[in-house]
C-alpha positions in Angstrom: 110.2 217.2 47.4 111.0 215.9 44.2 115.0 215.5 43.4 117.1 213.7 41.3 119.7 211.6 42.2 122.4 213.9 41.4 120.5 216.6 43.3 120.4 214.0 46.4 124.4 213.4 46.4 125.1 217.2 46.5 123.3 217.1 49.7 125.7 215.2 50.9 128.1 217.5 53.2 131.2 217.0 55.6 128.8 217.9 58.0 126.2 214.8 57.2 125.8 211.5 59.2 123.4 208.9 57.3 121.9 206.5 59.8 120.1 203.5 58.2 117.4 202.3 60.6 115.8 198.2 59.9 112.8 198.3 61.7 111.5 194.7 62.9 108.5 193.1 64.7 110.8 192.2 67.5 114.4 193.6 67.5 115.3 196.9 65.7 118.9 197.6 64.0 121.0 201.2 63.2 124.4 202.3 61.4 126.1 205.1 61.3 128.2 205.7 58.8 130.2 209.3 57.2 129.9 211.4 54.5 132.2 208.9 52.8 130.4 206.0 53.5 132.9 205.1 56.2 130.8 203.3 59.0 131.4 205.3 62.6 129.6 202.6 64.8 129.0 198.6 64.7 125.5 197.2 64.4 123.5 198.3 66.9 120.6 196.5 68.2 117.6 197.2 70.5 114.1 196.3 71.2 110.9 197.8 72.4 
């Protein structure tokens, strides 16, 4: 799937939560955040 930026942004809906995952060795984070880029939790943390 080959898109271009634009095409990626129209993607975008009301209806869309983007959750941004950091995978570590040892302790893993995730964030929620809107369609808006409004952030629905606090960092969350959790391990194996």
């Amino acid at each position: 799937m080959n898109y271009t930026q634009n095409e990626k942004i129209e993607q975008v809906t009301d209806l869309t939560l983007v959750v941004g995952v950091d995978i570590g060795s040892q302790l893993h984070y995730a964030r929620a955040f809107d369609n808006r880029g409004c952030e629905l939790t606090k960092r969350v943390f959790f391990s194996k």
